[in-house]
C-alpha atoms as one frame of an Amber mdcrd trajectory, in Angstrom:
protein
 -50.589 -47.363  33.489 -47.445 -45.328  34.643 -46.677 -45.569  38.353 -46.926
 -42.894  40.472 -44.039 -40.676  39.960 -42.909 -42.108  36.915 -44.397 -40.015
  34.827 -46.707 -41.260  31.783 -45.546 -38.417  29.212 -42.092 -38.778  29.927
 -42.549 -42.530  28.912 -44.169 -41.622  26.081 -41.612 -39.055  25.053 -39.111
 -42.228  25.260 -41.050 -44.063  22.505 -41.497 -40.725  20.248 -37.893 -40.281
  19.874 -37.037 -43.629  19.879 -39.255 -43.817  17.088 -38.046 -40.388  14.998
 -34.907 -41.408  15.484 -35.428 -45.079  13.793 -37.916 -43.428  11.098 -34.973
 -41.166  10.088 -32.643 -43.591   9.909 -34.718 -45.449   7.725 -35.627 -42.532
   5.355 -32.244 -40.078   6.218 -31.871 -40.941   2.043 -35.197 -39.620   0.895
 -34.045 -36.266   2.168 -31.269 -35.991   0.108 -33.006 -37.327  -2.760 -35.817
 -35.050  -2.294 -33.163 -31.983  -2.352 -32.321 -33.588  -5.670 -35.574 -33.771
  -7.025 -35.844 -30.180  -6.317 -33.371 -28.528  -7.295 -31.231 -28.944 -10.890
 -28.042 -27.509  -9.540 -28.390 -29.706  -6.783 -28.944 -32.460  -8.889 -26.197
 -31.550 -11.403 -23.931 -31.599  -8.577 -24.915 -34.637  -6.904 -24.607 -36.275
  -9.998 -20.958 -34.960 -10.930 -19.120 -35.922  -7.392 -19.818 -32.027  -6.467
 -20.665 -32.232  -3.251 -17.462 -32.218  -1.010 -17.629 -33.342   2.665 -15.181
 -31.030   5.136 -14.202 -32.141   8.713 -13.795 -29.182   9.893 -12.087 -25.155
   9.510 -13.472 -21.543  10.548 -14.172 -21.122   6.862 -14.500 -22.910   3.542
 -11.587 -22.133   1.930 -11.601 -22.807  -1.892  -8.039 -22.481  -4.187  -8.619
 -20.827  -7.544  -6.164 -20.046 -10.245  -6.275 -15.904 -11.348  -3.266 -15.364
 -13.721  -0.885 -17.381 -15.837   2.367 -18.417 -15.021   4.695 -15.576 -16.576
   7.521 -17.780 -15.865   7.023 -19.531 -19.533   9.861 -18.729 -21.959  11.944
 -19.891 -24.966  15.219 -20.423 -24.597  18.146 -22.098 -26.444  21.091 -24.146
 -24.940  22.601 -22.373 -22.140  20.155 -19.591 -21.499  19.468 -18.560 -18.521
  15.797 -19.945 -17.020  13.605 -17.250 -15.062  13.179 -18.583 -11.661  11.297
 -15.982 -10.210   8.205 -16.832  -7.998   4.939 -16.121  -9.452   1.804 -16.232
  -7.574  -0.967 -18.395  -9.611  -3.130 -19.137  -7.180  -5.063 -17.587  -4.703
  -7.760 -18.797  -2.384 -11.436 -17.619  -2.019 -13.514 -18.175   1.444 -17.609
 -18.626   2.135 -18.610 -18.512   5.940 -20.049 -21.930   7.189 -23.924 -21.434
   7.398 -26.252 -23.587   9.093 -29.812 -24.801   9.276 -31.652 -26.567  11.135
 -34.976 -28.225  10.967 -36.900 -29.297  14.386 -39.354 -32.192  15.454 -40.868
 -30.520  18.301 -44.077 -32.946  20.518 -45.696 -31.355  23.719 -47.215 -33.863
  26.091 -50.508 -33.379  24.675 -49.806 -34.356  21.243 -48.505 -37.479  22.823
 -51.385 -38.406  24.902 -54.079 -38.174  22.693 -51.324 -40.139  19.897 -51.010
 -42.940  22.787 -51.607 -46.385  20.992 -48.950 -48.034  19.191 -50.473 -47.075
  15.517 -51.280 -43.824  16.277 -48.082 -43.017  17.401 -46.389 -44.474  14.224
 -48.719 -42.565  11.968 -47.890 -39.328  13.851 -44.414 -39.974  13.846 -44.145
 -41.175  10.242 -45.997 -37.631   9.389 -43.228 -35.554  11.540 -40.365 -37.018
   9.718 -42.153 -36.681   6.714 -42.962 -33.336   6.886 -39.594 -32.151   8.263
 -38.047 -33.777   4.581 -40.218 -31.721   2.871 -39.641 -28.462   4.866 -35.254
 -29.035   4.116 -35.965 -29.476   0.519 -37.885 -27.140   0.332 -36.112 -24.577
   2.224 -32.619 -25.709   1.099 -33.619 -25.497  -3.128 -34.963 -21.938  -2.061
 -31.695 -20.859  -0.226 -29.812 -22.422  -3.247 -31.052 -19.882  -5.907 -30.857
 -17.321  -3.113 -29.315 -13.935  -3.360 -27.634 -15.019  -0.275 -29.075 -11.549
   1.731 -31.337 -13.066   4.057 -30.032 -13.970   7.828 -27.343 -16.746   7.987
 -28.686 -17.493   4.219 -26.049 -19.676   1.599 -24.262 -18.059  -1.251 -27.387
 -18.613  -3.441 -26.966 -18.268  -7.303 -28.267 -14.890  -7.545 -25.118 -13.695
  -5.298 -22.148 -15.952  -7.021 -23.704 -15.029 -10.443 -24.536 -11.612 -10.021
 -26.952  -9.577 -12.421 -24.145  -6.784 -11.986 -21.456  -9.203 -12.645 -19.973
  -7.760  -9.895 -19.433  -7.730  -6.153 -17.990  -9.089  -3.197 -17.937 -13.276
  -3.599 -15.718 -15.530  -0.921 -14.414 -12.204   0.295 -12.518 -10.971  -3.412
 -13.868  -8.670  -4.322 -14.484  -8.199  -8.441 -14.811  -4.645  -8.506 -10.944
  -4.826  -7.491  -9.934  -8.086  -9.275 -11.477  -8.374 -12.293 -10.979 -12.007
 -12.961 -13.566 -12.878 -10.285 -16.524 -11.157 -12.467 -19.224 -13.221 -13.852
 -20.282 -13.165 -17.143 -24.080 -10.674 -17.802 -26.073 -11.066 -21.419 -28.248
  -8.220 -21.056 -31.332  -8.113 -23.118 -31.535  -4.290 -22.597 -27.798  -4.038
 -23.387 -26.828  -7.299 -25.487 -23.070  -8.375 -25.179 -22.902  -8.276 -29.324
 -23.870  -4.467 -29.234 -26.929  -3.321 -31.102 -30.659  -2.649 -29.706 -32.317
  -3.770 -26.890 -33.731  -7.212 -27.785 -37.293  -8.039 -26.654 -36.874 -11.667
 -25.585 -39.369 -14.478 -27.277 -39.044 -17.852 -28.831 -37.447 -16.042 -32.311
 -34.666 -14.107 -30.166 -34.005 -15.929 -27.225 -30.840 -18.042 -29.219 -29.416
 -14.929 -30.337 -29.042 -13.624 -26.909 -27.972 -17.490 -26.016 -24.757 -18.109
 -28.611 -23.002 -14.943 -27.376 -22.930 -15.700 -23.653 -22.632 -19.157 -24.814
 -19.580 -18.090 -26.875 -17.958 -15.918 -24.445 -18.416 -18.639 -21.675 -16.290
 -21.687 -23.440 -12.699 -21.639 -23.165 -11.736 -25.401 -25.553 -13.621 -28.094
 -24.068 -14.651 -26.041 -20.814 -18.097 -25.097 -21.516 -21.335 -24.368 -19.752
 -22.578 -27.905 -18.694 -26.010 -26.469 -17.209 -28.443 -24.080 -17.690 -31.186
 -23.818 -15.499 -34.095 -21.305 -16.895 -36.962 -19.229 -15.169 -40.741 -20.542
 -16.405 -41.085 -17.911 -19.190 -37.363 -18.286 -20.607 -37.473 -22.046 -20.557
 -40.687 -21.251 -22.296 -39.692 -19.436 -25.413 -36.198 -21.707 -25.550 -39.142
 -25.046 -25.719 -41.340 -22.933 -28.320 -37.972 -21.889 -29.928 -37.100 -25.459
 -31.012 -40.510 -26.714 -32.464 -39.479 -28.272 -35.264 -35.709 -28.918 -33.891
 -36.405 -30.133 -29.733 -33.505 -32.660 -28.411 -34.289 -33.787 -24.513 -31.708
 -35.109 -22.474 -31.146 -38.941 -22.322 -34.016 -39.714 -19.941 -31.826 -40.279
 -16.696 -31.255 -36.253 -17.018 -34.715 -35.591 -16.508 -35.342 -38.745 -13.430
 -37.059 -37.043 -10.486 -39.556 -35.400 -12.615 -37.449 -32.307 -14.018 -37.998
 -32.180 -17.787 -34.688 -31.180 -19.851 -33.251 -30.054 -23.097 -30.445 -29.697
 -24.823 -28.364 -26.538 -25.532 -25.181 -27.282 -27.199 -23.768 -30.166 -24.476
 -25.661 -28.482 -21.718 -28.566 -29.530 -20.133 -31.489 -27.139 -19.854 -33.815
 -27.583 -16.882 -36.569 -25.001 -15.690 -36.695 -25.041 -12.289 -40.044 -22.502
 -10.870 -39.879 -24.084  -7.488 -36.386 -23.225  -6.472 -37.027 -19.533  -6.460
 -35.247 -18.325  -9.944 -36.571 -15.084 -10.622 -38.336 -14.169 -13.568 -36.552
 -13.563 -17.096 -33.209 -15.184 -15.848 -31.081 -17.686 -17.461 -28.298 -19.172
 -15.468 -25.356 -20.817 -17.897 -23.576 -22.611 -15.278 -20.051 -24.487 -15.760
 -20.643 -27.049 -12.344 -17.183 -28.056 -12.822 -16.011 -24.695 -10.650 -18.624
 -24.996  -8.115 -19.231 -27.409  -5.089 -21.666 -27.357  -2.835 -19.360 -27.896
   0.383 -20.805 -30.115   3.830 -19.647 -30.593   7.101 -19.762 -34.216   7.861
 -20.900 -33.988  11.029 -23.649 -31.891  10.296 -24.942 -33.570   6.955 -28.852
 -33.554   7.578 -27.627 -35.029  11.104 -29.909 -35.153  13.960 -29.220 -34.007
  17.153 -29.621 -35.842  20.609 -33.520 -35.042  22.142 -33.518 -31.602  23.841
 -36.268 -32.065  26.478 -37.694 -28.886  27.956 -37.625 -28.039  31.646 -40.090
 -25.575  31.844 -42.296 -27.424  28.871 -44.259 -30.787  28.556 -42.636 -31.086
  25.528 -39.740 -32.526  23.306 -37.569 -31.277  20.315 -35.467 -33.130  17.633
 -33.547 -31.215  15.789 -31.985 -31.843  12.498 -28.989 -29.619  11.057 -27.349
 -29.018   8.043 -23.919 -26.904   7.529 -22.220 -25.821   4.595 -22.205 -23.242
   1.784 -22.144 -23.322  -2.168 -18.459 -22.433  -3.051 -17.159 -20.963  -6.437
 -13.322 -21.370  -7.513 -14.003 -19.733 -11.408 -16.859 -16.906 -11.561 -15.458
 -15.899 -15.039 -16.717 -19.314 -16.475 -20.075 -18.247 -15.059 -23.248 -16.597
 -16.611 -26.444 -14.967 -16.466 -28.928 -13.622 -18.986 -31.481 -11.383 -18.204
 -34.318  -8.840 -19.605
């Protein structure tokens, strides 16, 4: 029993946090991985060394190359060289944004949790369902058209159904290098009629965007479908399916095959209907702040509460160096 004066919630409110902040430790992975399991582009990321760590900057600042080098010439013998400066490369920048995720106990909770495995159960269940609320939130925010408060740069923004647009702060209706790519089933890229999209049309509105997205070896490496796409592309390939090797599809996520791509369906991250994304994850990195890498924070104890909060934060934004390479096909 607490003395008097000691206070028997503040004791307990010792052992809570002692005890998120061990439990999180313990589990701080299965966030991440649960992100992963999520999300493809996350996952396609993760997988290719795309997510970049940052110590620090008022913005993300990501170089990208715009224009060749007109410097490149002929010559014979004693010619003289061009020497003049050419600028190559410029630079586009994504705000930091930041989320956060909290663990918040009032005294009550506590008391009727006293006992050492009830308050390991209730604990255990905080953490847990704090993971799932970051996935969840984080592989909605990803697909995101980036308009909501403080949101990410989801997909729908950096690979506009327009094409078009602002992105880092160029923008495309200026420089027309930083446009994505748009197959238009109303208005395909290869001219002709509107195309009603179904399992005997869906390649021909595939190849051209395909096509017009490969530059050599630099391809689309992903392509992550809405339900009903990823539906006719499946029915599509009845008597012709190839899956991914079977560590493309780990965490649950089924895949297929277009060209070298992988082709994932992914109705829980928010992709809206009729949408095709043909990615090239090469140009894009999802960018962190290490210090605020699903970091949690020191205890935040109310003084006008019986209660305690642990918070957990995130910050960072997905950043594009090559829209161009980039892709969407719609209705």
């Amino acid at each position: 029993m607490a003395s008097p004066g000691q206070g028997y919630a503040a004791g307990n409110f010792g052992v809570f946090s002692e005890l998120v902040t061990t439990t999180f430790r313990n589990h701080s992975k299965e966030v991440a991985d649960n992100v992963t399991k999520h999300n493809a582009l996350y996952r396609k990321m993760s997988d290719g060394g795309k997510v970049r760590l940052e110590d620090g900057g008022l913005s993300i600042v990501q170089p990208l190359e715009y224009a060749n080098n007109s410097t490149y010439q002929r010559y014979s013998g004693y010619d003289v060289l061009n020497i003049a400066a050419v600028d190559v490369l410029s630079a586009a920048e994504y705000p930091w944004r930041q989320v956060a995720v909290n663990l918040a106990v009032s005294g009550l909770e506590m008391r009727t949790n006293s006992g050492e495995n009830r308050i390991i159960n209730f604990v255990k269940a905080k953490v847990k369902n704090a993971q799932h609320s970051f996935a969840n939130g984080l592989s909605t925010d990803l697909y995101s058209d980036g308009t909501a408060a403080n949101q990410i740069n989801g997909l729908q923004a950096l690979v506009a159904d327009t094409g078009t647009g602002t992105v880092g702060g160029i923008n495309s209706g200026t420089y027309g290098f930083w446009q994505n790519v748009v197959q238009s089933a109303a208005a395909p890229l290869q001219g002709g009629s509107a195309i009603t999209v179904s399992p005997t049309t869906i390649e021909s509105l595939m190849l051209p965007l395909w096509i017009k997205l490969t530059r050599g070896m630099d391809m689309p490496n992903l392509i992550v479908m809405s339900d009903d796409y990823f539906t006719f592309y499946e029915q599509s390939q009845t008597s012709l399916k190839r899956y991914a090797p079977e560590d493309s599809g780990k965490g649950g996520m089924l895949a297929m095959k277009y060209k070298s791509a992988d082709v994932f369906f992914d109705s829980s991250g928010g992709i809206p209907s009729a949408h095709a994304y043909f990615l090239n994850t090469n140009y894009i990195d999802l960018v962190v702040h290490k210090d605020a890498n699903i970091t949690m924070l020191d205890d935040v104890e109310s003084i006008n509460q019986d209660a305690l909060v642990k918070t957990i934060i995130w910050q960072g934004n997905l950043a594009l160096s090559n829209r161009s390479l980039q892709g969407v096909m719609k209705a």
